[in-house]
Backbone as CSV, one residue per row, in Angstrom:
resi,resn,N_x,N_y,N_z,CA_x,CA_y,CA_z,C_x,C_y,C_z
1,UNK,27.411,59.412,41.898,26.671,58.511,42.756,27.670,57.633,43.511
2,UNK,27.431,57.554,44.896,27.853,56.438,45.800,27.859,55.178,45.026
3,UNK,28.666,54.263,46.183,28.420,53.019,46.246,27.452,52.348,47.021
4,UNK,26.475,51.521,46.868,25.967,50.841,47.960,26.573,51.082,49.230
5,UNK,27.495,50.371,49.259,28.249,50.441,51.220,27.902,51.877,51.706
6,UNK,27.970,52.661,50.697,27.599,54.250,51.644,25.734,54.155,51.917
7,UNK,25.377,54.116,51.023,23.938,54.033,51.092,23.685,53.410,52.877
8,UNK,22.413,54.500,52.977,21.758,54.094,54.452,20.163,53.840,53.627
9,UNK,19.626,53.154,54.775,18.451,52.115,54.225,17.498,51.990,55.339
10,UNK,15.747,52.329,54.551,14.753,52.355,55.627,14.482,51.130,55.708
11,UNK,13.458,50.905,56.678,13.079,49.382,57.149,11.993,49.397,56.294
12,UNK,11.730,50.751,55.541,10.680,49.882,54.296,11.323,49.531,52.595
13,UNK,12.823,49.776,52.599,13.323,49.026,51.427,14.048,50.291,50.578
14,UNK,14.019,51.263,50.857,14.324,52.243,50.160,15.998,52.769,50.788
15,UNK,16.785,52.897,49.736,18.112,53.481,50.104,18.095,55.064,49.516
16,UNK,18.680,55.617,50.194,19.123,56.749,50.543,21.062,57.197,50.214
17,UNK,20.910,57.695,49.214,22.630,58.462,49.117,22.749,60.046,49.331
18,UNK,23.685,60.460,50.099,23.561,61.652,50.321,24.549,62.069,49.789
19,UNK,24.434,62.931,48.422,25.855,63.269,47.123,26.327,64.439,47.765
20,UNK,27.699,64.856,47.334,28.416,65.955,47.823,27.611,67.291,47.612
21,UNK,26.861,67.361,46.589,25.970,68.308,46.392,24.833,68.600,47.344
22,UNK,24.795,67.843,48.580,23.612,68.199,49.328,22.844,67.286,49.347
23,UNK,22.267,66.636,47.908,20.910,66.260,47.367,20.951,64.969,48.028
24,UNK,19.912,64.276,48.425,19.309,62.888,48.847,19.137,62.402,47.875
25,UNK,20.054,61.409,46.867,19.397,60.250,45.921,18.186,59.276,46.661
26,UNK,17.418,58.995,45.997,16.456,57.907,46.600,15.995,56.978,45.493
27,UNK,16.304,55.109,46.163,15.963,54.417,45.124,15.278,53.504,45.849
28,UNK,15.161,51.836,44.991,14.907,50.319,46.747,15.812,49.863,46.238
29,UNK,15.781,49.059,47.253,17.178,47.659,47.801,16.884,46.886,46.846
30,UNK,18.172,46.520,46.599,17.805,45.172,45.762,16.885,43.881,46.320
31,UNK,16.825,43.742,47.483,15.549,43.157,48.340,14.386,43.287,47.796
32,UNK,13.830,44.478,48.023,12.549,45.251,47.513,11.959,44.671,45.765
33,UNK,13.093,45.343,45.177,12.921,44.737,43.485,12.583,43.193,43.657
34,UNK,13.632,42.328,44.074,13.560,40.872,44.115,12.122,40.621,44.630
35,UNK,11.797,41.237,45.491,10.345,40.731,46.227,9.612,41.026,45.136
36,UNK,9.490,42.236,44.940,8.696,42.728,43.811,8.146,42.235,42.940
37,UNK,9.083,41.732,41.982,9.036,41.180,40.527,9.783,41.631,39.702
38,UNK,9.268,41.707,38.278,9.474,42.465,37.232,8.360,44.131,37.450
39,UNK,9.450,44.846,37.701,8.645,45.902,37.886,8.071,46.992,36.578
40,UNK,6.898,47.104,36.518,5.932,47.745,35.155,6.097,49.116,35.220
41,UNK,5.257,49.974,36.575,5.434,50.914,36.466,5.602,51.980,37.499
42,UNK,5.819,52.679,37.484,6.511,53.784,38.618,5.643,55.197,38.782
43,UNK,5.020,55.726,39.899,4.404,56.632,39.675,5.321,57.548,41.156
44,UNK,5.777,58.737,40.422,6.689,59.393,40.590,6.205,60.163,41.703
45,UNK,6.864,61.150,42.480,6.078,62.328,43.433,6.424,63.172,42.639
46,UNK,5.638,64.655,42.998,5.519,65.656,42.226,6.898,66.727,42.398
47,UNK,7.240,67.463,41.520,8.718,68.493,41.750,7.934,69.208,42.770
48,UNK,8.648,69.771,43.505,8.613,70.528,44.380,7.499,69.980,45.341
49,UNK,7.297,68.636,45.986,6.249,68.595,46.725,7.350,68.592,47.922
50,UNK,6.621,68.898,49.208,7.439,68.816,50.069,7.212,67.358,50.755
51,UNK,8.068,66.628,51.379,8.138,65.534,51.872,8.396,65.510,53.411
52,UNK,7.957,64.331,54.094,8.547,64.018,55.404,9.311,63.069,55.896
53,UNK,9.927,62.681,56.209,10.369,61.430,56.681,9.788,59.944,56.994
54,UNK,9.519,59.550,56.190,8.518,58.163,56.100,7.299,58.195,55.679
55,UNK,7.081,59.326,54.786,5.948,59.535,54.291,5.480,59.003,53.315
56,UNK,4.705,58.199,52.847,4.177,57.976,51.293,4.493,58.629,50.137
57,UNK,5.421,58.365,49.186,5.490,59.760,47.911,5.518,59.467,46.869
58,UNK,5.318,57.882,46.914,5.331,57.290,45.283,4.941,56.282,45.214
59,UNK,5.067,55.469,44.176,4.377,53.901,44.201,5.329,52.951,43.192
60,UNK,5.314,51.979,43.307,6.081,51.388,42.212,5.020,50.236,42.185
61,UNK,4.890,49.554,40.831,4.261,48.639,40.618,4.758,47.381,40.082
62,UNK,4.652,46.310,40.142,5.159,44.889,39.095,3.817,44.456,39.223
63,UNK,4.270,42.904,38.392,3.361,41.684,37.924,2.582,41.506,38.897
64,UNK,3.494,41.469,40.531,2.908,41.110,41.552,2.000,41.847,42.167
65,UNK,2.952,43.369,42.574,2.124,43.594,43.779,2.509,45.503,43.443
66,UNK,1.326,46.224,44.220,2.217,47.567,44.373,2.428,47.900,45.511
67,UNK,3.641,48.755,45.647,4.358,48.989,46.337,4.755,50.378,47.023
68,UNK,4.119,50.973,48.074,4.596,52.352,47.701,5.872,52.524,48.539
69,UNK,6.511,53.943,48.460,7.598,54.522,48.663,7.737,55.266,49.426
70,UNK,9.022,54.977,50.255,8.526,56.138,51.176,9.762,56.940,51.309
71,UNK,9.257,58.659,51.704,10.832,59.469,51.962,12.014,58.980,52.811
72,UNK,12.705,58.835,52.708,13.729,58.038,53.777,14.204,59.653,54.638
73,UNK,14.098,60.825,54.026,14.528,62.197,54.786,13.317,63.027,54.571
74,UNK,13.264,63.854,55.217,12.699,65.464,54.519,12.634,66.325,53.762
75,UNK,12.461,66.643,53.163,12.895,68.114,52.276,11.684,67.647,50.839
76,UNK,12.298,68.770,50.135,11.627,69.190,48.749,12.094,67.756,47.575
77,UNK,11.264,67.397,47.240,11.392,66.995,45.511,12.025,67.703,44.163
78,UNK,13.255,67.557,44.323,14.274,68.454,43.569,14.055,67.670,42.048
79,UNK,14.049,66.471,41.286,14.337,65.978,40.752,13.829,64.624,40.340
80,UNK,13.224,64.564,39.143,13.164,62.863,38.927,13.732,61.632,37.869
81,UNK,13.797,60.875,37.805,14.854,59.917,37.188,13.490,59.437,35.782
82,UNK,13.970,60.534,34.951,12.747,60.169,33.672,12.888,58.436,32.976
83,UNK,14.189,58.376,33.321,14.457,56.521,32.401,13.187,55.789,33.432
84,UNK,12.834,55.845,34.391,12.260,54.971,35.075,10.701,55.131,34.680
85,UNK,10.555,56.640,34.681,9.042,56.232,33.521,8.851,56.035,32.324
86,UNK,9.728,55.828,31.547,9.998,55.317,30.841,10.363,54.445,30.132
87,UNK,11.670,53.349,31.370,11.627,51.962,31.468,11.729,51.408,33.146
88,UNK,10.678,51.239,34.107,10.683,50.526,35.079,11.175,50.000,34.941
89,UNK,11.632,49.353,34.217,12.076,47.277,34.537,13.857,47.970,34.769
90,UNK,14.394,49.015,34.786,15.770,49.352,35.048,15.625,49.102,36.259
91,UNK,14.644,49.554,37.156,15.177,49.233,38.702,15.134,47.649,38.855
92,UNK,14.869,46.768,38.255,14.820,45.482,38.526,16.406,45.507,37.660
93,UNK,17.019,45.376,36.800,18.254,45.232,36.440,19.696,45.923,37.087
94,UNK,19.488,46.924,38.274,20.378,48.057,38.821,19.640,48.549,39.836
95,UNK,19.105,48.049,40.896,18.480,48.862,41.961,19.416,49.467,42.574
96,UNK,21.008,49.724,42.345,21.736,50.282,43.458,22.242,51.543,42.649
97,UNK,22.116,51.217,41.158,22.631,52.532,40.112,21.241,53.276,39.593
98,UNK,19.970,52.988,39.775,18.993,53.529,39.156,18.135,54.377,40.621
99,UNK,18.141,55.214,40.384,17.802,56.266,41.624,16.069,56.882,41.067
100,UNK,15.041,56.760,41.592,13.915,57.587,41.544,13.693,59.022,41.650
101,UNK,14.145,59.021,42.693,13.949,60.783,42.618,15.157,61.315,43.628
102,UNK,15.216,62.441,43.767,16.280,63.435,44.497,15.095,64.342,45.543
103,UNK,15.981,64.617,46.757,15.452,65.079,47.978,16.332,66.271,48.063
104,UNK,15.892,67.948,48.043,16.624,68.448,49.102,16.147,68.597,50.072
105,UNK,17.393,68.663,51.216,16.715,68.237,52.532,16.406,69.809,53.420
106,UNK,15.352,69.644,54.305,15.384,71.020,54.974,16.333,71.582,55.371
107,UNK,16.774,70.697,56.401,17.821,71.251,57.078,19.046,70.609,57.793
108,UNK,20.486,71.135,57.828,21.558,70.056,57.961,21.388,69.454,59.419
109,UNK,20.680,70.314,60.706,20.546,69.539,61.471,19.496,68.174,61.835
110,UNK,18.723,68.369,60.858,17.067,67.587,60.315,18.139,66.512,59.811
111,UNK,18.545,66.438,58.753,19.247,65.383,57.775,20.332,64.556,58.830
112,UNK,21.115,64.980,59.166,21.500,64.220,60.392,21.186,63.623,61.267
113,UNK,20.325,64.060,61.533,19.417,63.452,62.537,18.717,61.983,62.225
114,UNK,18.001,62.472,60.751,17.078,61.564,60.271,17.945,60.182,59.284
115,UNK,18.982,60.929,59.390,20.142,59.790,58.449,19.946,58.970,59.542
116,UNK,19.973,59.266,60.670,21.124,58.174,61.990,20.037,57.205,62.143
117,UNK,18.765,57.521,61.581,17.757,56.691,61.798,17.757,55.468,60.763
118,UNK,18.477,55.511,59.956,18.350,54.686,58.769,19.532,53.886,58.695
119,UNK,20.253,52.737,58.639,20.305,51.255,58.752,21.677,51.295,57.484
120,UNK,23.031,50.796,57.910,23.696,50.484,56.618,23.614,49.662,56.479
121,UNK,24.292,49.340,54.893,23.924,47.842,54.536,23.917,46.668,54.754
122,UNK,25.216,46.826,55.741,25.243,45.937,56.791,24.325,45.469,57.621
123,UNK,23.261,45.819,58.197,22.485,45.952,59.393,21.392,45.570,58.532
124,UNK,21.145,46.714,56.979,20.180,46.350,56.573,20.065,44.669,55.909
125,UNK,20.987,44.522,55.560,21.090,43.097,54.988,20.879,42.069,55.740
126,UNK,21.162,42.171,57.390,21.141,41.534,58.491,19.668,40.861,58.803
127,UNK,18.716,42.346,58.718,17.260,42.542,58.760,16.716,42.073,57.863
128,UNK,17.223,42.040,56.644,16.647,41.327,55.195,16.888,39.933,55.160
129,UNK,17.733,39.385,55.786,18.637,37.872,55.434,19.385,38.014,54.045
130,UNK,19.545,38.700,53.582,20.252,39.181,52.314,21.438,38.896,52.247
């Protein structure tokens, strides 16, 4: 896994790492958590669903409020991060090391494309006051 500074970031809170392996990590900003709360519970997207780019694919819940999730790329649901249904409250302690699910993406000219759309941390932090 990246560092934050690599991570690119939607304007709805969700970061995006793209590992040497291809795969799209996907988690939220530490923004997101903070707004959040203490987060309870996490309802995952399905393996193999296919995704779009800003699409709805999950939900996260706290004390406060729920929250859903959205694809930051395209592609398939390769993968999901079982500690998180298991213990939510990790993304409130590590939102930049605790990842939800994995994306493969359709296609390398799609993923490029749809990266350039998404915000580094810089910019995103800018947009956040963070």
């Amino acid at each position: 896994m990246n560092t934050q500074d690599t991570f690119q970031f939607a304007q709805t809170h969700e970061w995006a790492d793209l590992e040497s392996d291809g795969l799209v990590w996907v988690g939220i900003s530490h923004h997101a958590q903070e707004a959040l709360g203490d987060v309870m519970f996490f309802q995952s997207p399905k393996l193999g669903q296919q995704v779009k780019q800003g699409e709805v694919v999950a939900v996260i819940e706290s004390v406060k409020a729920a929250s859903d999730i959205h694809a930051p790329v395209s592609g398939e649901i390769v993968a999901l991060n079982e500690k998180v249904d298991s213990s939510p409250e990790a993304v409130n302690e590590n939102p930049y090391g605790v990842w939800l699910f994995k994306i493969k993406p359709n296609s390398e000219s799609n993923l490029a494309s749809e990266l350039a759309q998404l915000m580094s941390l810089e910019k995103y932090s800018a947009t956040t006051g963070t």
